[in-house]
C-alpha positions as CSV (number, residue, x, y, z in Angstrom):
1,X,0.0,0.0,0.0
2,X,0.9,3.3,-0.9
3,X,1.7,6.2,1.6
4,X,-0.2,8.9,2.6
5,X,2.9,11.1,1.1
6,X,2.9,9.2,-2.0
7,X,-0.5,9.7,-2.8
8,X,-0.1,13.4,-1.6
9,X,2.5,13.5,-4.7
10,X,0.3,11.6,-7.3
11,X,-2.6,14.4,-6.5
12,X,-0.4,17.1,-6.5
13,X,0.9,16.1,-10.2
14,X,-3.0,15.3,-11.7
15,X,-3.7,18.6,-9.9
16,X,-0.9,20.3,-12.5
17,X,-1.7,18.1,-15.8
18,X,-5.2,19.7,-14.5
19,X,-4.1,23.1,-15.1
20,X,-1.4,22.9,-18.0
21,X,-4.3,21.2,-19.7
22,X,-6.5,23.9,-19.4
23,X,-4.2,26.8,-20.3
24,X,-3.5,24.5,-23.6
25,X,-7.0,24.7,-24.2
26,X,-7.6,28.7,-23.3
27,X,-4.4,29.2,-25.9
28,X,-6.2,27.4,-28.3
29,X,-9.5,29.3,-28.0
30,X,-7.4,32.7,-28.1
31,X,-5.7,31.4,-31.4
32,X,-8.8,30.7,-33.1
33,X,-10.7,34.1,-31.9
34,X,-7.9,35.8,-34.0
35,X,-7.6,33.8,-36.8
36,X,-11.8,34.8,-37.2
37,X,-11.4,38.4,-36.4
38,X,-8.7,38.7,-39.2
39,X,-10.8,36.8,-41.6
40,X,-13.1,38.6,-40.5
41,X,-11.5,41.9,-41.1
42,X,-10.3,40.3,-44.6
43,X,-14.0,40.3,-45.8
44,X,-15.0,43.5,-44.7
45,X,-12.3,44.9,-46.8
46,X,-12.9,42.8,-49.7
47,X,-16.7,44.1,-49.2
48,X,-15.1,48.0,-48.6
49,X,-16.7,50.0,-51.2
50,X,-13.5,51.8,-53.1
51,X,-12.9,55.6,-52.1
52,X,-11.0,57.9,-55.0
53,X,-9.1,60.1,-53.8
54,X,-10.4,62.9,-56.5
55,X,-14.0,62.5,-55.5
56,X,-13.5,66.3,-53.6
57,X,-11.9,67.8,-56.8
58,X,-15.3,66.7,-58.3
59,X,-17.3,68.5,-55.7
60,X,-14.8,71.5,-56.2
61,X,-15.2,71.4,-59.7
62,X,-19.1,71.6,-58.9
63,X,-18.8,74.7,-56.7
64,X,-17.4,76.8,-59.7
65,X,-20.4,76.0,-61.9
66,X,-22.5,78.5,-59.8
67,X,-25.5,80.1,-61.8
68,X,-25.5,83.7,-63.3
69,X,-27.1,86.2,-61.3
70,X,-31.0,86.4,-62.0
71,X,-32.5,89.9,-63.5
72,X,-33.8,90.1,-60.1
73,X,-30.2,90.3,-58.5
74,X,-29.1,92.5,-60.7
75,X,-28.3,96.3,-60.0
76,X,-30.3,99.3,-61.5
77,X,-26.4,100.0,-63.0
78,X,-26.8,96.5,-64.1
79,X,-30.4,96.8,-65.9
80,X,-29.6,100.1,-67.2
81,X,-26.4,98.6,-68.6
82,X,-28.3,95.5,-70.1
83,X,-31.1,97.5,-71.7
84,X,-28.5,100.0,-73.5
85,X,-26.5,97.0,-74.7
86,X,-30.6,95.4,-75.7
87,X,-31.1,98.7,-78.1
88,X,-28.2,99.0,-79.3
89,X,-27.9,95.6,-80.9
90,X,-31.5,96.3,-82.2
91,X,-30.2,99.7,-83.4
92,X,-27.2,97.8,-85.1
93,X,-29.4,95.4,-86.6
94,X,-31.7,97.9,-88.1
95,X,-28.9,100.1,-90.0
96,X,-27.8,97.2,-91.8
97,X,-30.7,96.1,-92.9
98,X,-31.2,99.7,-94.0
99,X,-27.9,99.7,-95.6
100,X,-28.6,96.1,-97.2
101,X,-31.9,97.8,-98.5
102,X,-30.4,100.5,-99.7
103,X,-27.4,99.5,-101.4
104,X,-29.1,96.0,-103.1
105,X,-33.2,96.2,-103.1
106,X,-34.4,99.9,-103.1
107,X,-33.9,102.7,-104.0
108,X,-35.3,106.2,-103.5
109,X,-35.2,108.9,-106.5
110,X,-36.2,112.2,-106.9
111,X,-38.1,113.4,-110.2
112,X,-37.0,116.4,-111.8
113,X,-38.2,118.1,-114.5
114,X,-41.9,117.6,-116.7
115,X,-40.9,114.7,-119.2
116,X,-42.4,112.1,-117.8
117,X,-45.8,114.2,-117.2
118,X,-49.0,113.4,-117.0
119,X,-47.4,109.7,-115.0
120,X,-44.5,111.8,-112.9
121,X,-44.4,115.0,-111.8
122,X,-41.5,117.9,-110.6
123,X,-40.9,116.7,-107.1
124,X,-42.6,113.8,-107.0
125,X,-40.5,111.0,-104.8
126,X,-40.2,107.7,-105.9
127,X,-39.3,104.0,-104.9
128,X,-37.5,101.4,-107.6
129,X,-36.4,98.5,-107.1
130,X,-32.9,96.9,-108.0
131,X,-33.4,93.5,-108.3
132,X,-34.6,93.3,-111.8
133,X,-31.2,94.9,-112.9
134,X,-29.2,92.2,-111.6
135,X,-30.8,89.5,-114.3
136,X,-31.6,92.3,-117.1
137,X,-34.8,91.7,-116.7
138,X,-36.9,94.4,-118.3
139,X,-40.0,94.8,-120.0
140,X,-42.0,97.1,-122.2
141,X,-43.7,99.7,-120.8
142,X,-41.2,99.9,-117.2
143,X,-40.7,102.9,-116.0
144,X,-37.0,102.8,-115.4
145,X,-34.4,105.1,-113.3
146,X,-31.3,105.6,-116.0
147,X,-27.7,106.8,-115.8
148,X,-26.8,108.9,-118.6
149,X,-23.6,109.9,-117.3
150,X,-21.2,110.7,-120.5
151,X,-23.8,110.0,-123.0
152,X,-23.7,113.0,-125.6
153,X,-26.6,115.1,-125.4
154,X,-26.6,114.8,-121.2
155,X,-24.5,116.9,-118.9
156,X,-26.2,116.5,-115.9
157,X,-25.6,114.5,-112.8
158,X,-29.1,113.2,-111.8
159,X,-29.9,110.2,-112.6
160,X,-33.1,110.3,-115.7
161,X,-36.6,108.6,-115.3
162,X,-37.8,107.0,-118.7
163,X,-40.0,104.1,-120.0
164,X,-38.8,101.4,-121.2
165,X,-40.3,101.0,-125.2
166,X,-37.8,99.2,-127.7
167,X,-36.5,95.7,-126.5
168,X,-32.9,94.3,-127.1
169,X,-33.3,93.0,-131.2
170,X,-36.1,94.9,-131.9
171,X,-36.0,97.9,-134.7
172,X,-37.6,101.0,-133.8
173,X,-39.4,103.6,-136.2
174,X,-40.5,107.0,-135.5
175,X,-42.4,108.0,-138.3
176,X,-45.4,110.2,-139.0
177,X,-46.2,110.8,-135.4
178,X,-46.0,107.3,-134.1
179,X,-43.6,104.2,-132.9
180,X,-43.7,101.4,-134.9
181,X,-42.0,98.4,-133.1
182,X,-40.6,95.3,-135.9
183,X,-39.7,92.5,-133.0
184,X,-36.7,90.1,-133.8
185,X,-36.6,87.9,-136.7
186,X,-40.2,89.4,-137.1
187,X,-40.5,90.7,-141.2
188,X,-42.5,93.7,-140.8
189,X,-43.7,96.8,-138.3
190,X,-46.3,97.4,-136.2
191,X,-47.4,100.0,-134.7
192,X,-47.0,100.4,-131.3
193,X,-50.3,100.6,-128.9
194,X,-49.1,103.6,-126.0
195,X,-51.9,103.3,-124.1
196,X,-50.3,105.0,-121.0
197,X,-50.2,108.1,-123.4
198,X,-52.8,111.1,-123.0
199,X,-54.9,110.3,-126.2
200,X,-53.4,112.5,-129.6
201,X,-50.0,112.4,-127.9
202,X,-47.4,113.1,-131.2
203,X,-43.2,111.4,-131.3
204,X,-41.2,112.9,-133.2
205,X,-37.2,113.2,-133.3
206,X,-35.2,116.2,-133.2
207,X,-32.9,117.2,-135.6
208,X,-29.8,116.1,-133.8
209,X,-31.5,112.2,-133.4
210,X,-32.4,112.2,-137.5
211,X,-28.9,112.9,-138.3
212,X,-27.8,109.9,-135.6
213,X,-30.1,107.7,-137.0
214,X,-32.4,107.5,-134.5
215,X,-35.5,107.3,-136.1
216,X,-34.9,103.9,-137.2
217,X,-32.2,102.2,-135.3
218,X,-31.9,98.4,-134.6
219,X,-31.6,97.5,-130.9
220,X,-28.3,95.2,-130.0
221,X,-28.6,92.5,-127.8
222,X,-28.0,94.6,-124.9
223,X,-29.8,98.0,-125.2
224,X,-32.9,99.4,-124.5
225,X,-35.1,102.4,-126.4
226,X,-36.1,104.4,-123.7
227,X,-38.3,107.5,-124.3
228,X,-40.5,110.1,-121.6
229,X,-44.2,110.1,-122.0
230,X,-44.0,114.2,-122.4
231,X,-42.9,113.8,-126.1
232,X,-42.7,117.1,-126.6
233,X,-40.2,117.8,-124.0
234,X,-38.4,114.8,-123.2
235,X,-34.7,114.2,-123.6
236,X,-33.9,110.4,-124.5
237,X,-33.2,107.9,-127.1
238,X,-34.8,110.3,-129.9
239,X,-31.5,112.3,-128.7
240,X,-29.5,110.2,-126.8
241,X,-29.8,107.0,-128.0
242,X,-30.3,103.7,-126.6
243,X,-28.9,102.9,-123.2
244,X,-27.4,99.8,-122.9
245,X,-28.4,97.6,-119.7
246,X,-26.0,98.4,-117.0
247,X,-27.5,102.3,-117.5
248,X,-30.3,101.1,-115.9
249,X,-30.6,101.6,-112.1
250,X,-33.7,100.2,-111.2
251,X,-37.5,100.1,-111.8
252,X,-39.8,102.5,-110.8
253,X,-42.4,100.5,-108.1
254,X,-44.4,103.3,-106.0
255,X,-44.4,106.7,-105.5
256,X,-44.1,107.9,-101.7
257,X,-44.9,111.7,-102.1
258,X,-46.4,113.9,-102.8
259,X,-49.0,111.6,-99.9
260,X,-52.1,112.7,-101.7
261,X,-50.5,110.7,-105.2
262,X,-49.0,107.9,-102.9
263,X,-49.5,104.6,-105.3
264,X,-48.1,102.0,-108.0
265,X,-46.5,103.9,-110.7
266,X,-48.1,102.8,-113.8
């Protein structure tokens, strides 16, 4: 049999197995805690939504794109400022559509003289337009605005208003009083029906315009006979002769004044 000290020793040494075992285990438990939390911590990050680093420059970037002030924000400086700069741009606008008019579509003339009486009268202000003149189209019976500059037989500066009644290939004859029109490749003349005429109105041609020729006088591709509808006064083809068609400025639309004769010039 064993002694009491004996078995005093054996408990004493299960008593220590007791405990080594036990911190074994608690080690153990410890180890596996932080093998979790790190795992753990793995997945989280893995699940970690990314951050970029410019993500303020963006919200920077925002901050600049601030609105412009409203009209109500603005200063009376400010409104005064904005309507001036509003009319002028409308003002602007409107002198160059003038100009554009003037220069390219209309144009206003002044009538001097009594040859185109009883249709146009001393004073009387007129509108013609200058589109027609960029295609040479013309027709009988136009009133048309002419440049005679350096034709013999006119000295003046003024431009001349004159109807339009020979054609470009036509003969024209002045004879006994009346026109007589022989159109191109036609083979005889006819007389020509001047309605716009007061009734027993006479033509005739100076002397000056018999000894050019122009009582008869075939019409080249490019020139017009042109006379005024005062006969007996007028100063045009029966003097001048024909006027080729870059002396032709415009045609003659409406007349503006005097108001009481405001109309279509016929």
């Amino acid at each position: 049999m064993k002694s009491a000290e004996e078995r005093k020793n054996e408990r004493e040494a299960l008593l220590r197995l007791s405990e080594q075992a036990n911190e074994l285990s608690e080690k153990n438990s410890t180890e596996l805690n932080t093998d979790s939390d790190i795992e753990e911590e793995e997945e989280t990050s893995e699940r970690r939504p990314t951050v970029f680093m410019d993500e303020p420059e963006e919200e920077q970037g925002n901050e600049k794109k601030e609105e412009l002030p409203s009209w109500e924000t603005k200063t009376d400086t400010e409104k005064v400022v904005f309507n001036g700069l509003g009319w002028l741009k409308s003002i602007c606008i409107g002198v160059l559509i003038g100009v554009f008019l003037v220069v390219f579509v209309i144009q206003r003339s002044n009538v001097y003289g009594s040859s185109m009486n009883p249709t146009l009268h001393e004073g009387d202000v007129i509108f013609a337009e200058k589109i027609s003149t960029y295609f040479d189209n013309f027709d009988r019976g136009d009133i048309v605005i002419l440049d005679g500059t350096n034709m013999e037989g006119y000295d003046h500066d003024e431009y001349l208003v004159k109807r339009v009644v020979g054609l470009p290939g036509e003969t024209i004859k002045i004879e006994n009083g009346r026109v007589y029109i022989k159109k191109k490749d036609a083979l005889q003349f006819e007389e020509l029906n001047e309605d716009y005429l007061p009734q027993g109105t006479i033509t005739t041609v100076s002397g000056m315009g018999l000894t050019k020729g122009y009582n008869e006088i075939t019409l080249s591709s490019d020139e017009y006979f042109c006379m005024g509808d005062n006969r007996m006064v007028s100063n045009d083809s029966r003097n001048l002769g024909p006027f080729s068609s870059d002396r032709i400025k415009g045609i003659a639309l409406v007349r503006v004044y005097p108001f009481s004769a405001i109309g279509k010039v016929k």
